[in-house]
KEKE-3310 file (N, C-alpha, C; in steps of 0.2 Angstrom, whole numbers, plus 5000, padded with zeros to 4 digits):
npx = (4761:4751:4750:4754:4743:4746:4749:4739:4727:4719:4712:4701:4694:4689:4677:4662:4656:4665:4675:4667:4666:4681:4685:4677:4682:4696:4693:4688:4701:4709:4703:4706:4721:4721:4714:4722:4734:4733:4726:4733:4734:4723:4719:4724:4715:4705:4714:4721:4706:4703:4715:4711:4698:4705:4712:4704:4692:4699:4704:4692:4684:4693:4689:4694:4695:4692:4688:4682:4687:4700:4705:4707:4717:4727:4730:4736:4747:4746:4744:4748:4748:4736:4733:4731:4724:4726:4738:4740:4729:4741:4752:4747:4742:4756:4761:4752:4756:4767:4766:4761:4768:4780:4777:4781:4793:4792:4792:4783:4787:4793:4802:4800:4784:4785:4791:4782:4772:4779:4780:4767:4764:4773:4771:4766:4769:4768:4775:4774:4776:4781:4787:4779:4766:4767:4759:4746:4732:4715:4701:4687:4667:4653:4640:4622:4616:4629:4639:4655:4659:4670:4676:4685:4701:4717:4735:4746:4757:4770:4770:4771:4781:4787:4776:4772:4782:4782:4771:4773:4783:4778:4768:4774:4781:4769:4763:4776:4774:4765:4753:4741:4729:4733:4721:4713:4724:4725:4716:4715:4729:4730:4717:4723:4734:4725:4722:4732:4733:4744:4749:4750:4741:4731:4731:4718:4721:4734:4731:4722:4730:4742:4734:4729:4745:4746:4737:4741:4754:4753:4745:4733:4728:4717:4712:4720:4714:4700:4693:4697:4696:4687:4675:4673:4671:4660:4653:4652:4649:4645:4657:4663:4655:4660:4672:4670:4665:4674:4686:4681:4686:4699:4711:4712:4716:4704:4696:4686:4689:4682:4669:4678:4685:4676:4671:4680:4682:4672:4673:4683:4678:4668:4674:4679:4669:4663:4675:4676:4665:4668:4677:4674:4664:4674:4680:4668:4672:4671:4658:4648:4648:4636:4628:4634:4634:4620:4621:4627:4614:4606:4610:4609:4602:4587:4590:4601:4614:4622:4634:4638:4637:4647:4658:4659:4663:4674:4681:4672:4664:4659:4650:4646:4639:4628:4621:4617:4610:4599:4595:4588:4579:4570:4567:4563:4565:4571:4569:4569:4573:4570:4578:4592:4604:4601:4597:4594:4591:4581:4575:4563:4547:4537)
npy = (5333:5329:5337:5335:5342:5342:5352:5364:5361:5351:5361:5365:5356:5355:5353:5359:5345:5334:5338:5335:5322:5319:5323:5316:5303:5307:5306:5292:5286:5290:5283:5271:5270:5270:5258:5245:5248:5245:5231:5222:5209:5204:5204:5196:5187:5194:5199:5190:5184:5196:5199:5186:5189:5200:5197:5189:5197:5208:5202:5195:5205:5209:5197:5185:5172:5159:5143:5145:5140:5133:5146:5150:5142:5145:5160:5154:5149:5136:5127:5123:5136:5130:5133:5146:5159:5156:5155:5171:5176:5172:5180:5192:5189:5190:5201:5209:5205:5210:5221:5225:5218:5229:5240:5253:5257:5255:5267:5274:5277:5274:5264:5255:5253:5246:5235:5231:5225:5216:5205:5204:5196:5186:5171:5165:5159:5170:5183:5196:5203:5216:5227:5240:5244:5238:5244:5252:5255:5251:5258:5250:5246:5237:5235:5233:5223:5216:5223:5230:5246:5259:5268:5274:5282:5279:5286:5286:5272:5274:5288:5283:5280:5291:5296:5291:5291:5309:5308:5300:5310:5321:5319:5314:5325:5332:5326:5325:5338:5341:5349:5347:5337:5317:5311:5318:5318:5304:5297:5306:5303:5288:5289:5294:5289:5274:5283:5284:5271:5261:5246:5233:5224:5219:5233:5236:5228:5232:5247:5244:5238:5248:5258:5252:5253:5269:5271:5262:5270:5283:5281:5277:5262:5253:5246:5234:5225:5227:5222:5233:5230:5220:5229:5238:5229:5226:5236:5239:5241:5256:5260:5262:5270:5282:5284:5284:5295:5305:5304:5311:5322:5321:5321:5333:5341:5345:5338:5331:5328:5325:5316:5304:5305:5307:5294:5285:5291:5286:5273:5270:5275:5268:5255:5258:5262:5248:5240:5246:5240:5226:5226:5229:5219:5210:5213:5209:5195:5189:5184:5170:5164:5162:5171:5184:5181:5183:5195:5203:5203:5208:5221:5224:5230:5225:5211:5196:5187:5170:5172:5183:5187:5178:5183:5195:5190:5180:5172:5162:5146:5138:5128:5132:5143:5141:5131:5141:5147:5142:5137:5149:5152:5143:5146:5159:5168:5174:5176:5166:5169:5166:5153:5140:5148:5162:5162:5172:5182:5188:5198:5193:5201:5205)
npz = (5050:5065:5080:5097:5110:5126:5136:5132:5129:5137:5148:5141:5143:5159:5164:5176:5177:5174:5183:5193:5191:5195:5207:5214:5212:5216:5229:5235:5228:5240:5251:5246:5247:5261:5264:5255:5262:5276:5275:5264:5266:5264:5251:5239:5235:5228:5219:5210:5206:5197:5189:5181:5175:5169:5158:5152:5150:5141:5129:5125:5119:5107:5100:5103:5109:5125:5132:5150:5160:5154:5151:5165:5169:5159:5164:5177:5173:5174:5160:5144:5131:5116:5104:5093:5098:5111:5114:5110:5122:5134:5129:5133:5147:5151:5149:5158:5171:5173:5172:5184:5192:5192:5188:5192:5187:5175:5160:5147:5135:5118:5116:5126:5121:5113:5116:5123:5113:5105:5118:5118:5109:5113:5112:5102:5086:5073:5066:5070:5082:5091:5080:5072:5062:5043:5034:5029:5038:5044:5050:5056:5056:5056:5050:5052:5042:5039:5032:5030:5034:5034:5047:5051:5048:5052:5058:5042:5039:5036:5043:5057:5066:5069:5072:5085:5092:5096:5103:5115:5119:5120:5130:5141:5144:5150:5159:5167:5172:5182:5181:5176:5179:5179:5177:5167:5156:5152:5147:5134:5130:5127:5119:5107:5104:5101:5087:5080:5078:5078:5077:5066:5072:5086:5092:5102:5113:5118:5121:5129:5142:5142:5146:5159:5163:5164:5173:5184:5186:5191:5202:5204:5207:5206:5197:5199:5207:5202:5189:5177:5162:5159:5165:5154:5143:5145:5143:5129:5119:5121:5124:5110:5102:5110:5107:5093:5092:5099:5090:5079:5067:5068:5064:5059:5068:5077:5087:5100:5114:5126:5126:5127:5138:5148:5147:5153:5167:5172:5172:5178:5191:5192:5196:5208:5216:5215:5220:5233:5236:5237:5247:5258:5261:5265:5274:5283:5284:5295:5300:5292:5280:5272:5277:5271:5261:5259:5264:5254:5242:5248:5246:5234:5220:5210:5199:5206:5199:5199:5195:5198:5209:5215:5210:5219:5230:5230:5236:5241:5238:5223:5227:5239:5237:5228:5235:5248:5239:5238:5248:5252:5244:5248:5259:5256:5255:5244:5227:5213:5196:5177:5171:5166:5156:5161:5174:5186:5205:5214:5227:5239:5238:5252)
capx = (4760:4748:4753:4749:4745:4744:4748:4734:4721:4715:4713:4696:4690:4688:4671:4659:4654:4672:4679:4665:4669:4687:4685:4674:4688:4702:4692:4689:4709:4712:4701:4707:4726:4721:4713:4726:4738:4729:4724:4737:4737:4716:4716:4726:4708:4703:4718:4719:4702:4700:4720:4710:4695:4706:4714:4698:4687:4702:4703:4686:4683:4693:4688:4697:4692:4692:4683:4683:4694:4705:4708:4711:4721:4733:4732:4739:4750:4743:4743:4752:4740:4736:4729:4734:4718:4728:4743:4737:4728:4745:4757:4742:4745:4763:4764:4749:4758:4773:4762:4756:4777:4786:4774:4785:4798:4791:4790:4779:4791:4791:4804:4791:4778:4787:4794:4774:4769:4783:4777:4761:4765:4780:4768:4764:4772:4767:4780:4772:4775:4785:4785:4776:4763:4771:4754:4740:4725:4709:4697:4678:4663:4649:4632:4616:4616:4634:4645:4659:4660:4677:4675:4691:4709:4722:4739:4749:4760:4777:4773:4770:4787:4787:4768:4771:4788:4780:4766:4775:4786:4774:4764:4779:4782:4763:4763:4779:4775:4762:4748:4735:4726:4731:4714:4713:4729:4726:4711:4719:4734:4725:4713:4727:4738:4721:4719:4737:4735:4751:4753:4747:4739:4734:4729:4714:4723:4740:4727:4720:4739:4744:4728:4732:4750:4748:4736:4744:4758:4747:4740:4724:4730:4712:4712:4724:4708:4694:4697:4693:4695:4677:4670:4672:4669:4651:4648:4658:4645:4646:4663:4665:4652:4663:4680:4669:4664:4681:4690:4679:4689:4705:4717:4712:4716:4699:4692:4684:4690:4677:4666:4682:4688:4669:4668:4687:4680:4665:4674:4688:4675:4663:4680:4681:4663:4665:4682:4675:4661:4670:4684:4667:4664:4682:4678:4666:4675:4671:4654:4648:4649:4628:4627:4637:4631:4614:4622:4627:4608:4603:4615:4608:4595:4585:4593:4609:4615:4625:4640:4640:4639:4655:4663:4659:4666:4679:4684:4664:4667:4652:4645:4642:4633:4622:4620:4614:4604:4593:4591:4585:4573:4565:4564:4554:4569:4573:4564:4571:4570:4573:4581:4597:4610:4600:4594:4595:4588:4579:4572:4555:4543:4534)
capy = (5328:5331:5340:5333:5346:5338:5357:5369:5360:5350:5365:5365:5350:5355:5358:5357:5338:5330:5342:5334:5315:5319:5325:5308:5298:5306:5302:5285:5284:5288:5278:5264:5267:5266:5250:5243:5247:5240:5224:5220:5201:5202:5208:5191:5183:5200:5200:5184:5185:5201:5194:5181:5194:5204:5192:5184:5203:5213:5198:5194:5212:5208:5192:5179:5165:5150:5143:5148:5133:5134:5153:5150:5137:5149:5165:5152:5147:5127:5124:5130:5137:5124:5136:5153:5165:5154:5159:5178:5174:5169:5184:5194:5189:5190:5208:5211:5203:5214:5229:5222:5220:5233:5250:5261:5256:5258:5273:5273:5276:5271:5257:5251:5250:5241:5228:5228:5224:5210:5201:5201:5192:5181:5165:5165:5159:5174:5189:5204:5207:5223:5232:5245:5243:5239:5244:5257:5249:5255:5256:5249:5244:5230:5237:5227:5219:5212:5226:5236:5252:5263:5272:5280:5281:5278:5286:5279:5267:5278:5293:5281:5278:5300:5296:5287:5298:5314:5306:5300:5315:5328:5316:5314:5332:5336:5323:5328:5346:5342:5355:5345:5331:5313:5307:5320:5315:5299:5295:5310:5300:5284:5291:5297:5281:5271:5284:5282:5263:5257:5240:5229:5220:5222:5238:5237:5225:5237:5253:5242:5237:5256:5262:5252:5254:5274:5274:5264:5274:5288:5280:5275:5253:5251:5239:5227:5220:5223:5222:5237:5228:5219:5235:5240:5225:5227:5244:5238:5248:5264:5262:5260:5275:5287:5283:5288:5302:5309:5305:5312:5328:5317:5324:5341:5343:5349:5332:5331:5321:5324:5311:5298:5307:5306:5286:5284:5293:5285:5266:5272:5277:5260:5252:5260:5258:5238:5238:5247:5235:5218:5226:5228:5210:5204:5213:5205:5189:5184:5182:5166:5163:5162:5178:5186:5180:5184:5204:5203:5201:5214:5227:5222:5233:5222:5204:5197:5181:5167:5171:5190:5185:5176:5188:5198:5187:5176:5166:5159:5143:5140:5124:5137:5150:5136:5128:5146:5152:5135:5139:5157:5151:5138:5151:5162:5176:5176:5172:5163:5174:5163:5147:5141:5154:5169:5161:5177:5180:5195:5199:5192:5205:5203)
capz = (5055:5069:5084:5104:5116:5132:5141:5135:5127:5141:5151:5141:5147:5164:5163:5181:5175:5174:5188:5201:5194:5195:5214:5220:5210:5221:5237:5232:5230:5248:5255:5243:5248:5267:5266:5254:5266:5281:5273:5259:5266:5261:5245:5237:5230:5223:5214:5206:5202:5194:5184:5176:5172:5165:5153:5148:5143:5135:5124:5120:5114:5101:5097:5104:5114:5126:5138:5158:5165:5150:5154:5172:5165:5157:5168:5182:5171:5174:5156:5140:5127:5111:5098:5092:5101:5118:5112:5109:5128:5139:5129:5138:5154:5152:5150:5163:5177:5171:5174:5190:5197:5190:5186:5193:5184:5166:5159:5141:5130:5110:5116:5130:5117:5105:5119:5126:5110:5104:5122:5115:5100:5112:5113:5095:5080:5071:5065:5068:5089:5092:5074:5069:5055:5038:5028:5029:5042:5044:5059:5051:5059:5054:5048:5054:5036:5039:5028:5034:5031:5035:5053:5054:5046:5055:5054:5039:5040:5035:5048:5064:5070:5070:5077:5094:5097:5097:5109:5121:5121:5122:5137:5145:5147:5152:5166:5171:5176:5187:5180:5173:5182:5175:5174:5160:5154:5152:5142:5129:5126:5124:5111:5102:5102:5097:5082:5075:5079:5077:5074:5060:5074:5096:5096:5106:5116:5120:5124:5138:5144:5141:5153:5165:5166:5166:5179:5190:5191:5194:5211:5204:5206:5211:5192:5201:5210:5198:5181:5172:5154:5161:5167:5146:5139:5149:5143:5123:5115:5124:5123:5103:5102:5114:5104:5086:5093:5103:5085:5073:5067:5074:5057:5059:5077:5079:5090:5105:5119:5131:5129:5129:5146:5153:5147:5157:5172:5175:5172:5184:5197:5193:5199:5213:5220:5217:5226:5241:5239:5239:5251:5264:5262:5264:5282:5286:5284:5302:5299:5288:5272:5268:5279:5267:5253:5259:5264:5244:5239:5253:5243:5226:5216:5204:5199:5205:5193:5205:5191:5202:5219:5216:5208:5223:5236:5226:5242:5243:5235:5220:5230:5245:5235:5226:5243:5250:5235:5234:5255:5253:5238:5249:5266:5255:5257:5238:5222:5206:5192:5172:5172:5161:5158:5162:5179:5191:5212:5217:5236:5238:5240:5258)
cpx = (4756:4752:4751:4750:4739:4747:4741:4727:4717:4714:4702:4689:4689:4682:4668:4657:4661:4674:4678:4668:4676:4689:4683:4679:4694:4700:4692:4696:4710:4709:4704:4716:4728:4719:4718:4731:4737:4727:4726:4734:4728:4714:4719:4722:4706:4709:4719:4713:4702:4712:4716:4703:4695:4709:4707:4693:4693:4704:4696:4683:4687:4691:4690:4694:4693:4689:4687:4690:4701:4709:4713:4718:4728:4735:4735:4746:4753:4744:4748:4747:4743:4734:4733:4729:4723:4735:4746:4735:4735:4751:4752:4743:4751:4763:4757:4753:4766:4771:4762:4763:4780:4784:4779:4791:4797:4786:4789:4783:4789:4795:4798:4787:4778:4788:4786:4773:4773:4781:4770:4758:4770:4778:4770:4769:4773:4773:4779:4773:4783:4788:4778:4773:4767:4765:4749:4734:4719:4703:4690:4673:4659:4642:4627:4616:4624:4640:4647:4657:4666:4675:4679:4699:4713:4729:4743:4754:4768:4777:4770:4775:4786:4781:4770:4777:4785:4772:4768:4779:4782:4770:4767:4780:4776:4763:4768:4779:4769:4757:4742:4736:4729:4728:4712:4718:4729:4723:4714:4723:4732:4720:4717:4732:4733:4720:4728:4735:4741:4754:4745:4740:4737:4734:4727:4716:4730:4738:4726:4726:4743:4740:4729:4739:4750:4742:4738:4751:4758:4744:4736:4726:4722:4710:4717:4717:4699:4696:4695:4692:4688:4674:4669:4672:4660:4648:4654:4653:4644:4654:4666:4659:4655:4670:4677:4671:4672:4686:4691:4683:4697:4711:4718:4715:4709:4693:4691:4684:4686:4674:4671:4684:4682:4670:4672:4684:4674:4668:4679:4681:4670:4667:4680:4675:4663:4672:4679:4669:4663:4676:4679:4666:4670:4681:4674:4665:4673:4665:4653:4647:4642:4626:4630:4637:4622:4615:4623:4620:4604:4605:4612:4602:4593:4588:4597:4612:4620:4633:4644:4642:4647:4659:4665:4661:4669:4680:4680:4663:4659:4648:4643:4637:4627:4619:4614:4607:4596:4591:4587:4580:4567:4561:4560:4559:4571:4568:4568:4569:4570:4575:4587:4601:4609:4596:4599:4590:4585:4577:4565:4554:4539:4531)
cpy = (5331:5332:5336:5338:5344:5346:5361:5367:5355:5355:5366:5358:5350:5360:5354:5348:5333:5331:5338:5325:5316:5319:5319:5303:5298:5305:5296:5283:5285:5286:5270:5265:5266:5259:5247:5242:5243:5233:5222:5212:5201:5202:5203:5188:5189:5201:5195:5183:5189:5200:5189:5185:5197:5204:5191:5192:5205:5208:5195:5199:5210:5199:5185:5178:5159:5149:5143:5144:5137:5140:5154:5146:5141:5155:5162:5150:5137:5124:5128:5129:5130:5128:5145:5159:5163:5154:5166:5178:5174:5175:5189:5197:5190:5196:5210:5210:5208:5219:5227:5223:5226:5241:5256:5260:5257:5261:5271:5278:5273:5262:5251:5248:5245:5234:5224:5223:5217:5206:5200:5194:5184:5173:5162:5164:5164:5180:5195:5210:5210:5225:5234:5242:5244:5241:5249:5254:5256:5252:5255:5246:5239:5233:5231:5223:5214:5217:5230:5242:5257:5269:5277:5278:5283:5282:5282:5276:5271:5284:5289:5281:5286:5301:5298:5291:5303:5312:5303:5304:5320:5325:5316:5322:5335:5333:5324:5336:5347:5346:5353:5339:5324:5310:5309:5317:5310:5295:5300:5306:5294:5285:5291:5290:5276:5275:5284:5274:5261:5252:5237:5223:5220:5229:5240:5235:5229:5245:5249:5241:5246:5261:5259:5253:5261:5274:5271:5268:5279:5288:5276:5265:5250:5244:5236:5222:5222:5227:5228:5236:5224:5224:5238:5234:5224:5233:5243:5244:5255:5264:5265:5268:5281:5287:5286:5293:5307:5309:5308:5322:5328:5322:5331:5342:5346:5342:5334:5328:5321:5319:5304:5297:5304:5297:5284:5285:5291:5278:5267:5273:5272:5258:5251:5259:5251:5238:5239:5242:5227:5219:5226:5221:5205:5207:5211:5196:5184:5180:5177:5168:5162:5167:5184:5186:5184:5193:5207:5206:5208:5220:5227:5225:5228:5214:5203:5189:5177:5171:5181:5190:5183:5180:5193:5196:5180:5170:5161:5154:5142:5132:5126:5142:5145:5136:5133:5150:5147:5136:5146:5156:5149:5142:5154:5169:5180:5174:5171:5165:5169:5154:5146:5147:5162:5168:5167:5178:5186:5191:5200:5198:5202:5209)
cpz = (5061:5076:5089:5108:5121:5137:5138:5133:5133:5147:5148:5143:5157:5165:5172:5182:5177:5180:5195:5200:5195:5205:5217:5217:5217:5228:5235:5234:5237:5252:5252:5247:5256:5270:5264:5259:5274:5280:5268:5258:5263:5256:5239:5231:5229:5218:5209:5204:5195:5187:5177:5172:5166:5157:5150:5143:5139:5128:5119:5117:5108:5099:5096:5110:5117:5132:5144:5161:5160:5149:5157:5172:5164:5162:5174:5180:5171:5167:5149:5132:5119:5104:5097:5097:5110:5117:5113:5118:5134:5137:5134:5144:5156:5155:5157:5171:5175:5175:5183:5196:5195:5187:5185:5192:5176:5163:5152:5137:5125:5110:5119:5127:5115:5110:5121:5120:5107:5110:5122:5113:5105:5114:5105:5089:5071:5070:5068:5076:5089:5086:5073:5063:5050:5030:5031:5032:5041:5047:5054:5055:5053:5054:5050:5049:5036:5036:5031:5031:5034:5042:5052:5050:5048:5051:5047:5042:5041:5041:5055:5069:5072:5076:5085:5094:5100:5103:5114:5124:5123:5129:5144:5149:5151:5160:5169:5176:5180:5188:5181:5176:5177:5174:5168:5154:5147:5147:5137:5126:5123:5118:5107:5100:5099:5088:5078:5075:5072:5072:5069:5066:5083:5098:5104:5112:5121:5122:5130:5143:5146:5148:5157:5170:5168:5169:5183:5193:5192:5201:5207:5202:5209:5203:5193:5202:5208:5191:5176:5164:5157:5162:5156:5142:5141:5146:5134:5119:5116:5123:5114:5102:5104:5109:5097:5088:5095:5096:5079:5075:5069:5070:5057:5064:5079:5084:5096:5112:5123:5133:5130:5138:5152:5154:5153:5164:5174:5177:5178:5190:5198:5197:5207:5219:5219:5223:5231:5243:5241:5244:5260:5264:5265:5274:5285:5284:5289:5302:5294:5283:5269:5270:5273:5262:5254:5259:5256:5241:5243:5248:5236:5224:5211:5208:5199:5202:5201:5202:5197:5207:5222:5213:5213:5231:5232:5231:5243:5237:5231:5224:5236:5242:5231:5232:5249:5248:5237:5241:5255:5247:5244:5253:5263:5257:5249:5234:5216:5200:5184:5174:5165:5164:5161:5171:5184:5198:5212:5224:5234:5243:5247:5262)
residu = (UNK:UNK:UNK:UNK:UNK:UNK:UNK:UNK:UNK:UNK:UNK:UNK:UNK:UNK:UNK:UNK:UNK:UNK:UNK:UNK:UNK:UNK:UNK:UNK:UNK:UNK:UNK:UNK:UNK:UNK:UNK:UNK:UNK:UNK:UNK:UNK:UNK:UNK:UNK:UNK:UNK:UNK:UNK:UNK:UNK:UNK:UNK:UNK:UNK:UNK:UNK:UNK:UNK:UNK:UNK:UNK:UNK:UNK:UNK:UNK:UNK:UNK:UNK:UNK:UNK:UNK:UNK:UNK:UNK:UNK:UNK:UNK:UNK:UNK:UNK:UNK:UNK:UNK:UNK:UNK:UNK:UNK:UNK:UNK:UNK:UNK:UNK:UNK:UNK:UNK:UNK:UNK:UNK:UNK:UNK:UNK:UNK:UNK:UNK:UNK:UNK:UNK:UNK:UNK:UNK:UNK:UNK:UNK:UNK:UNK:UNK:UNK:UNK:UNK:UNK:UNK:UNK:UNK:UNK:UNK:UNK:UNK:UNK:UNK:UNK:UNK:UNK:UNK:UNK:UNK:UNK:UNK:UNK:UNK:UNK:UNK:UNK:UNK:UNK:UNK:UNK:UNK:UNK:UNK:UNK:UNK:UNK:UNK:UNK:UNK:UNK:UNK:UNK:UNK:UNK:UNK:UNK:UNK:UNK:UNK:UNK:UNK:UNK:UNK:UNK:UNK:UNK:UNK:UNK:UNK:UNK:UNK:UNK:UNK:UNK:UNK:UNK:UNK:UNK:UNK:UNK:UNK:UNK:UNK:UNK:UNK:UNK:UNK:UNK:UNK:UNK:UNK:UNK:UNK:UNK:UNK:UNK:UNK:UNK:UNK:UNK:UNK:UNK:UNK:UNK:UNK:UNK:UNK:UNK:UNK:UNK:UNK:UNK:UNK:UNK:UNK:UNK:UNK:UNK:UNK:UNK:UNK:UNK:UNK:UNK:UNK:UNK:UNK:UNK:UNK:UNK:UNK:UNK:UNK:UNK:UNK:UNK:UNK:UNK:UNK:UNK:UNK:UNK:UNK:UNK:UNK:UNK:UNK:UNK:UNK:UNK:UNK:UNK:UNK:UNK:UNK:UNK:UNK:UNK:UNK:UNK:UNK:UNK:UNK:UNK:UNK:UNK:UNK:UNK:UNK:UNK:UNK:UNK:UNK:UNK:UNK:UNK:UNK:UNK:UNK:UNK:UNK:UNK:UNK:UNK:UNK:UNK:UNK:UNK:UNK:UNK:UNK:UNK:UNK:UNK:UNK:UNK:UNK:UNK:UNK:UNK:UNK:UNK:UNK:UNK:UNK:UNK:UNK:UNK:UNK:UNK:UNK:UNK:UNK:UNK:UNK:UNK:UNK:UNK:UNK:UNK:UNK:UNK:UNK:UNK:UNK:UNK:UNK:UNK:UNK:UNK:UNK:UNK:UNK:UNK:UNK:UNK:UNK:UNK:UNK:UNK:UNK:UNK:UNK:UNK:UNK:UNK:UNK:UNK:UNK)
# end
């Protein structure tokens, strides 16, 4: 069975490249845990945004669906789902908001998992939530013609329960001795959790649960208030390329985690520039609410969609940022790029 060494083999990943985003990561963190501190009572509508966010992308990466309202719907817990995919949707949320009270109280353990993953499933009619795959899976992509073909093979079935012990016992011991960074850590153990995959069922979906719980108890709670499962459902194809690659050679122990670590370290530090930028907004709260949308547009390289703007001030309700766009068109400050679903603003040239 494969070995995990989480003491001397990342030791080679501490190459000039990871070491510098590693370094503007931990700034980022102290500026993030003096605003948090400072401004708790502002940071409400960032959090229930980037909540329903995070429900809606780590779900739609796999393939589950429903529409906006009916989300919100469910992550408010206004509604009780009606379909199996809103079923799958609202165990989701359960455990998110778990994450979200109780981090520093749950340590990832093989119980943990199993219980994570039974609250998965504890909407659903379905048998499968908290055990361990009873059958042989296999990771496979979708060719431009439409046919699988076999990516990756997964532990079997009979050595997982052995799997996931030995990976959170050897994780445990690394992060406990305080040598190696957990940002390296982190994307490491997660790689390795995705390449046994588990369960019959909720991988994808218990990796992103997994990532968030070990970094916030690491500090880094900067994906309370923006969703890192959106930040990787926007980059799905770099993501799905970075994980071939980190796994190929996975049985041998001869794999490569870098570029998984890199991918981690870059979405963790996208994160971090959004927060500082919607936590800059929330400051200047005093100023109006068309000013603000209009400093938004100021800040924007390119084109910025309305569905962004409010993502980037949640509190600016969408009949004010209509209201503002259609005023900034007429003045002759913006320009109207497309129409329909792809209708975006740039800053007119002058």
């Amino acid at each position: 069975m494969r070995q995990y060494d989480y003491i001397n083999k990342p030791y080679e990943y501490l190459t000039s490249e990871i070491v510098i985003l590693i370094a503007s990561i931990h700034e980022h963190k102290g500026r993030q845990d003096l605003f948090i501190e400072t401004n708790a009572d502002k940071l409400n509508t960032l959090l229930d945004v980037a909540k329903v966010q995070s429900t809606g992308a780590s779900n739609r990466i796999e393939g589950i669906f429903t529409s906006d309202k009916r989300l919100k719907e469910l992550v408010h817990e206004k509604s009780k789902p009606q379909n199996r995919s809103e079923q799958e949707i609202a165990g989701y949320r359960e455990i998110l908001q778990t994450i979200h009270e109780n981090y520093e109280h749950i340590t990832p353990t093989p119980n943990i998992i199993l219980q994570m993953h039974r609250d998965l499933y504890s909407y659903s009619d379905i048998s499968i939530g908290g055990s361990y795959k009873n059958f042989n899976n296999v990771i496979a992509e979708t060719d431009e013609k439409g046919k699988q073909k076999e990516r990756f093979i997964p532990v079997p079935a009979y050595q997982t329960k052995n799997a996931v012990e030995a990976l959170c016992q050897e994780f445990a011991i690394a992060i406990n001795k305080h040598e190696i960074d957990p940002l390296i850590l982190i994307p490491m153990f997660i790689l390795d959790f995705l390449s046994i995959h588990p369960f019959n069922d909720g991988n994808g979906r218990m990796s992103r649960l997994l990532t968030l719980l070990l970094y916030y108890r690491s500090g880094y709670i900067v994906g309370k208030y923006i969703s890192l499962e959106m930040l990787v459902e926007k980059s799905k194809e770099t993501y799905y390329e970075v994980l071939q690659a980190s796994s190929l050679l996975w049985h041998e122990e001869k794999n490569n985690y870098a570029p998984f670590i890199k991918y981690y370290l870059g979405i963790l530090l996208k994160a971090y520039n959004e927060f500082e930028k919607r936590a800059e907004h929330l400051k200047k709260k005093k100023i109006s609410k068309p000013e603000r949308i209009r400093a938004i547009i100021d800040q924007t390289l390119g084109k910025i969609t309305k569905k962004e703007i409010m993502d980037q001030a949640p509190d600016i309700s969408k009949v004010t940022v209509e209201r503002t766009l259609t005023d900034l068109v007429k003045n002759g400050y913006i320009d109207k790029v497309n129409n329909g679903p792809t209708t975006g603003y740039v800053k007119a040239n002058k």
